[in-house]
C-alpha positions as CSV (number, residue, x, y, z in Angstrom):
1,X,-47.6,-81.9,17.8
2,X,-46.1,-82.5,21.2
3,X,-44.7,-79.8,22.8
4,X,-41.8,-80.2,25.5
5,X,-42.0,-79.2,28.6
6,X,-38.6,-79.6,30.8
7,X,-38.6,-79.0,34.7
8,X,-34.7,-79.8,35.0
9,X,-31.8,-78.4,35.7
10,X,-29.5,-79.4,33.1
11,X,-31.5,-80.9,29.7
12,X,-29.5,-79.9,26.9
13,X,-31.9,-77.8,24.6
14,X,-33.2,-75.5,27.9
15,X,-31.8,-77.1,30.9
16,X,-32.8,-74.4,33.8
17,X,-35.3,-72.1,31.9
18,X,-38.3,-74.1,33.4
19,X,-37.4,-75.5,36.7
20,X,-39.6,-73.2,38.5
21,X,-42.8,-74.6,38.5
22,X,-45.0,-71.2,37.5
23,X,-42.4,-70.9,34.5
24,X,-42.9,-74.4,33.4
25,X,-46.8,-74.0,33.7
26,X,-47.0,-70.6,31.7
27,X,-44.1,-72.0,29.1
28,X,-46.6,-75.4,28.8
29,X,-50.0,-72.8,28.2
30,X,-47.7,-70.9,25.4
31,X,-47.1,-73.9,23.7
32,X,-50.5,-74.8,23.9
33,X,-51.5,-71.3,22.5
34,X,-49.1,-71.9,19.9
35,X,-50.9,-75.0,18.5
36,X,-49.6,-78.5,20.9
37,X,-52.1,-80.9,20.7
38,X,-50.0,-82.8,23.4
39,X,-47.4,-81.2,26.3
40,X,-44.5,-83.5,27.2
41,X,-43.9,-83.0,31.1
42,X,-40.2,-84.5,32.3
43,X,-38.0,-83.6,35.2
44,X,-35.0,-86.2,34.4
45,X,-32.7,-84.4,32.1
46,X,-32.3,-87.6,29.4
47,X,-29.4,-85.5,27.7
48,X,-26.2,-87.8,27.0
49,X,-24.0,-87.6,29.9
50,X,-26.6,-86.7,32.0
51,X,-26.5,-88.4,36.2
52,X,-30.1,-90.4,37.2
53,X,-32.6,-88.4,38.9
54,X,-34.0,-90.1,42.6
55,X,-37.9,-90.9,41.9
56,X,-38.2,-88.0,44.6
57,X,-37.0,-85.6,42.9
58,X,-38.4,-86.0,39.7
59,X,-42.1,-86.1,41.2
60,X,-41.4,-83.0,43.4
61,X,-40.8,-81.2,40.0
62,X,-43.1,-82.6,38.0
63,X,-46.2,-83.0,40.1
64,X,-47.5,-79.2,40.2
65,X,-46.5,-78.6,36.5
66,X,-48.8,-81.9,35.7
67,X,-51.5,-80.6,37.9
68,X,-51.2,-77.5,36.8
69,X,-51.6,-77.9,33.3
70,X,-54.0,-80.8,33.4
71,X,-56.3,-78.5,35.5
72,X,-55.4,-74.9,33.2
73,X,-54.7,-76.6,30.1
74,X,-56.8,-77.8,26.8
75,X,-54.9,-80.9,25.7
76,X,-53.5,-84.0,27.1
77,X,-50.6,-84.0,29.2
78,X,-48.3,-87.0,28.9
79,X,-45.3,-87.9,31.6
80,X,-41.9,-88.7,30.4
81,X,-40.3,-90.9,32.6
82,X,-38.6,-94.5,32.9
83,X,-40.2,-95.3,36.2
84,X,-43.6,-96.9,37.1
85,X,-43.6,-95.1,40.2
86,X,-43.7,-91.7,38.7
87,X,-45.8,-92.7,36.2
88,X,-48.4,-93.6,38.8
89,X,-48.7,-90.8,40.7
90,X,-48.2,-88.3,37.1
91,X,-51.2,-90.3,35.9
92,X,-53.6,-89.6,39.6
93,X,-51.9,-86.1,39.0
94,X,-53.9,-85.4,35.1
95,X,-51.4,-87.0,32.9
96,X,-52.6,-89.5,30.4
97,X,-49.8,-90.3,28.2
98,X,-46.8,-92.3,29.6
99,X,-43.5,-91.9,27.5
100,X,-40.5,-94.0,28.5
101,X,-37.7,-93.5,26.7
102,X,-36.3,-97.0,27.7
103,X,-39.1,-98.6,25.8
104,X,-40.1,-100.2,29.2
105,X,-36.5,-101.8,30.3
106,X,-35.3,-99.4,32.7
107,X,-38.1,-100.6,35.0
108,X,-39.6,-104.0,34.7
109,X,-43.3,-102.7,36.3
110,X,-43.8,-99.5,33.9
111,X,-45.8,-101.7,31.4
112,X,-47.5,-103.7,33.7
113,X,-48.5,-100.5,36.1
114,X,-49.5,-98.5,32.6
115,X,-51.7,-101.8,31.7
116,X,-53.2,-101.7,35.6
117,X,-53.8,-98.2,35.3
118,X,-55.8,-98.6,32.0
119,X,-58.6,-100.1,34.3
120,X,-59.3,-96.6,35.4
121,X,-57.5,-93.8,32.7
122,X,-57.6,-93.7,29.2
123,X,-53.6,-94.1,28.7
124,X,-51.2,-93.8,25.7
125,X,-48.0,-95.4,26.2
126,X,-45.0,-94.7,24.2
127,X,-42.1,-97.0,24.1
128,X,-38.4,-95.8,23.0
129,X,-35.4,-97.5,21.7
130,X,-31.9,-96.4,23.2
131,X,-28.9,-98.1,23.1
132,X,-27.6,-97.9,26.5
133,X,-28.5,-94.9,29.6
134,X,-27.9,-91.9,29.1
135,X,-24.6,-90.9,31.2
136,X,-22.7,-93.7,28.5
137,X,-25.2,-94.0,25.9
138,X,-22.8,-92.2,23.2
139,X,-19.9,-92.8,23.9
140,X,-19.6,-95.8,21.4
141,X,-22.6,-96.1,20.0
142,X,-22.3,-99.9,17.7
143,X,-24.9,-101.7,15.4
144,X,-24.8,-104.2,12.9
145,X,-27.6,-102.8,10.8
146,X,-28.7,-99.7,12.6
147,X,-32.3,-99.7,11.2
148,X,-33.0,-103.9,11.3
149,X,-32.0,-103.9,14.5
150,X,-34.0,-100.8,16.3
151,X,-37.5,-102.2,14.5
152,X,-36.6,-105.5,15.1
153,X,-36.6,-104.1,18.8
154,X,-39.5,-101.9,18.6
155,X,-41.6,-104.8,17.3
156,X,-40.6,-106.6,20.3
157,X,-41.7,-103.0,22.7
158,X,-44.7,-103.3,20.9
159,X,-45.6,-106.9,21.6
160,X,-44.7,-106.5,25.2
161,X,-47.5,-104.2,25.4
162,X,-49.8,-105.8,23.7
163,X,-49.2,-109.2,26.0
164,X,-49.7,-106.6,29.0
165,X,-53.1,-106.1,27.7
166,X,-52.7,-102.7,26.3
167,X,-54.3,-102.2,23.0
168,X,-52.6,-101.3,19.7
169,X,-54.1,-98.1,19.7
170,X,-52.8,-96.9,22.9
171,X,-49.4,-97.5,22.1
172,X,-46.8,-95.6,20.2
173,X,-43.3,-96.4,19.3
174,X,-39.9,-94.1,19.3
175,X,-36.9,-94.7,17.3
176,X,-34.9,-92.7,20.0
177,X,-33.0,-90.3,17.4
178,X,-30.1,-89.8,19.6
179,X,-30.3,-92.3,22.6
180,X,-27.1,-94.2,21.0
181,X,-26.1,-93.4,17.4
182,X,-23.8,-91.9,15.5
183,X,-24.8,-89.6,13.5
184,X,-24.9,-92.3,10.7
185,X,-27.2,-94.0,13.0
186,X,-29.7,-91.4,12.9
187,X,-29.1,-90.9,9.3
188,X,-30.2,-94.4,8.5
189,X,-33.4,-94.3,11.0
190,X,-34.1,-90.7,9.5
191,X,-34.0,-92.6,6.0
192,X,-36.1,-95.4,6.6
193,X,-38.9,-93.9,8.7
194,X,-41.6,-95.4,6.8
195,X,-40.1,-98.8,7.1
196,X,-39.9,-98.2,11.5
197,X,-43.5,-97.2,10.8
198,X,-44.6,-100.6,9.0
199,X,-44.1,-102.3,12.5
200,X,-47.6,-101.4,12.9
201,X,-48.0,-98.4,16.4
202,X,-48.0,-94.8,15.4
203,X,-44.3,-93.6,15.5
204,X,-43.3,-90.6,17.4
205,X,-40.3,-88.4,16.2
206,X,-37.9,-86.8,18.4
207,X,-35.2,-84.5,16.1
208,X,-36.1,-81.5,18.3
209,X,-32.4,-79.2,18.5
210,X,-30.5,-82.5,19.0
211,X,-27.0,-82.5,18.5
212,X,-26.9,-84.1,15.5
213,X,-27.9,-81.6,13.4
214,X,-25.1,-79.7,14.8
215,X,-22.8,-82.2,13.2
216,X,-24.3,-82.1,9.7
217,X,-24.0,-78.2,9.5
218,X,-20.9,-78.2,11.1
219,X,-21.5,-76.2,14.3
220,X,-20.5,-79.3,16.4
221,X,-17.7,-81.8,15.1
222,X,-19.0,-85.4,14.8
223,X,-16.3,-87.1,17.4
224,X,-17.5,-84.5,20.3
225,X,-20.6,-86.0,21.5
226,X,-20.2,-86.0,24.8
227,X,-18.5,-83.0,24.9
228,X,-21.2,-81.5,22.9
229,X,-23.6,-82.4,25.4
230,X,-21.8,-80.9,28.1
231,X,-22.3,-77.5,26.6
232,X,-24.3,-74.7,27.3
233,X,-27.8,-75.3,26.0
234,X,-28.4,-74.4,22.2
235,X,-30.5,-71.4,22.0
236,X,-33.8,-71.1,20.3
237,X,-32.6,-70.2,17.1
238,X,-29.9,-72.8,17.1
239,X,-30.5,-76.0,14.9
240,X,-34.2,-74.7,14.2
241,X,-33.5,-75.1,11.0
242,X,-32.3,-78.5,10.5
243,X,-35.0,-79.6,13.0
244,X,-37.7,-78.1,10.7
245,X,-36.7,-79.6,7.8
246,X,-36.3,-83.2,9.3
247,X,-40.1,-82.7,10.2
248,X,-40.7,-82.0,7.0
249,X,-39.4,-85.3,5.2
250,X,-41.3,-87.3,8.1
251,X,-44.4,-85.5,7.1
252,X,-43.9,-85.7,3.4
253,X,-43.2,-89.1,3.5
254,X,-46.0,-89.8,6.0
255,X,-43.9,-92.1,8.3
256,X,-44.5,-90.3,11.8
257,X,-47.6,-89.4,13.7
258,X,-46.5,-87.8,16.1
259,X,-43.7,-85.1,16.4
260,X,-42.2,-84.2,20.0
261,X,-40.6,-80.4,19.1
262,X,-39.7,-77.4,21.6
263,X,-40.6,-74.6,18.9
264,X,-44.1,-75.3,18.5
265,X,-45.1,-72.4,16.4
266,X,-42.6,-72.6,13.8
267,X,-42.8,-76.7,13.2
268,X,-46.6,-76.1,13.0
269,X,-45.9,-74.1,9.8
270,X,-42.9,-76.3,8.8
271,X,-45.9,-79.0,9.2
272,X,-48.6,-77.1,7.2
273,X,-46.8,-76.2,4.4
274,X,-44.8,-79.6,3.6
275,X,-48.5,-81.9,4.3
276,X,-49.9,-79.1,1.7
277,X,-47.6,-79.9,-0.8
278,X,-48.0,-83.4,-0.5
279,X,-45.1,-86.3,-1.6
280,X,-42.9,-85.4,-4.2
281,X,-43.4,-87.4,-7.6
282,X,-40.8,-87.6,-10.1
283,X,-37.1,-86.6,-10.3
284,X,-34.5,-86.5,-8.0
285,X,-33.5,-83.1,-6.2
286,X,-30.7,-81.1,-7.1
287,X,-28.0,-79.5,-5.1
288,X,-28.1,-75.5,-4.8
289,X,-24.4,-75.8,-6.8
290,X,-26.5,-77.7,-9.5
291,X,-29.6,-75.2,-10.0
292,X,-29.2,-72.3,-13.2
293,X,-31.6,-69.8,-13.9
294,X,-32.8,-66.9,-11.9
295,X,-34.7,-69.0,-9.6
296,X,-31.3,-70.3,-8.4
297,X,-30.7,-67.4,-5.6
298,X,-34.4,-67.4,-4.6
């Protein structure tokens, strides 16, 4: 369970609540109290729409969070960032996961600097596949075969990494649920999880509050992306829901190792209680419209 851990301005599930250092650091010890076994440190808002951040900037509001927590804290903290020189100094500062949503593109020296700095740390590295940045990434989102095509590219992460000389074991892949797809985009990805996790790396899911929930319920219209993501953030009870239950189909199905959440507490039961009842055998499920009986308004 990794736990997320924003010091920006403007992300789009709490942009703002944790820029302030001492806020980030006592939000990061919650979610460690509430059960993370990993905290997610960022300070570039990767929201669609959202404008780069200088290198600069991000380490000024990153750094004393990652120190912080490395020093206070009980479980690994990992960096999330597309530049290798961030992820330098957040690994000399405690962290020991690098997680680049750019699967390694946006800069060509992250993997080789994560491979370097193997000689010294114990790193994880996590490789992400988007379809464009993030200030166009959805505005026309376009695949052939949505899921073909992002394992075909995550098979290609992953070998990049492993030519760098970082081993299989130390590196994870992302399908990027919502770095440039439609919501039918995600739908396919969300379907064929256990096929992205055949490539062979643990696979870390990212459904978190993302907008694309919104659009299955209803709460955002499907052609508003971008406007979507313009909005105010969704609050915590906002798409909690359809986050929890996404968690739960990756876990029943055992096709993701890793889940990268904000509400710690309540995925950790969402967690528990769908690995407890195991994969479902037999049958197909019914909608609520279908189900007779008394037990039909439980």
């Amino acid at each position: 369970m990794m736990g997320v851990v924003n010091v920006t301005p403007d992300s789009f599930s709490d942009g703002g609540r944790f820029l302030d250092p001492d806020r980030a650091i006592e939000h990061g010890l919650q979610l460690i109290d509430e059960g993370a076994d990993v905290l997610d440190v960022g300070g570039e808002s990767t929201r669609p729409g959202a404008d780069p951040v200088p290198a600069e900037e991000e380490l000024r509001r990153i750094l004393p969070v990652i120190e912080a927590l490395a020093a206070r804290g009980s479980v690994p903290i990992s960096v999330d960032t597309t530049k290798a020189s961030v992820a330098r100094l957040a690994v000399e500062a405690g962290a020991r996961i690098v997680n680049d949503i750019s699967g390694g593109l946006a800069d060509p020296e992250m993997i080789p600097t994560v491979a370097q700095l193997r000689e010294d740390h114990d790193l994880f590295l996590v490789l992400m596949h988007r379809q464009g940045a993030p200030e166009s990434m959805q505005a026309a989102p376009r695949y052939g075969d949505a899921l073909s095509e992002v394992r075909r590219c995550l098979q290609e992460r992953m070998e990049a990494g492993l030519e760098a000389g970082i081993p299989a074991d130390r590196l994870a892949l992302d399908p990027g649920i919502g770095f440039g797809k439609s919501l039918e985009h995600n739908l396919q990805l969300l379907r064929g999880l256990t096929e992205l996790r055949a490539v062979g790396s643990p696979l870390l899911l990212g459904v978190s509050r993302k907008s694309f929930i919104g659009h299955i319920t209803g709460q955002e219209r499907a052609a508003d992306w971008e406007e979507a993501a313009r909005r105010r953030a969704p609050d915590q009870r906002e798409r909690v829901g359809g986050t929890a239950a996404a968690i739960a189909l990756a876990v029943s199905t055992g096709s993701a190792d890793i889940l990268r959440v904000h509400d710690v507490a309540i995925m950790r039961e969402a967690v528990l209680v769908a690995a407890a009842i195991g994969p479902c055998q037999g049958g197909t499920a019914s909608s609520p419209s279908e189900r007779t009986g008394p037990q039909a308004a439980d």
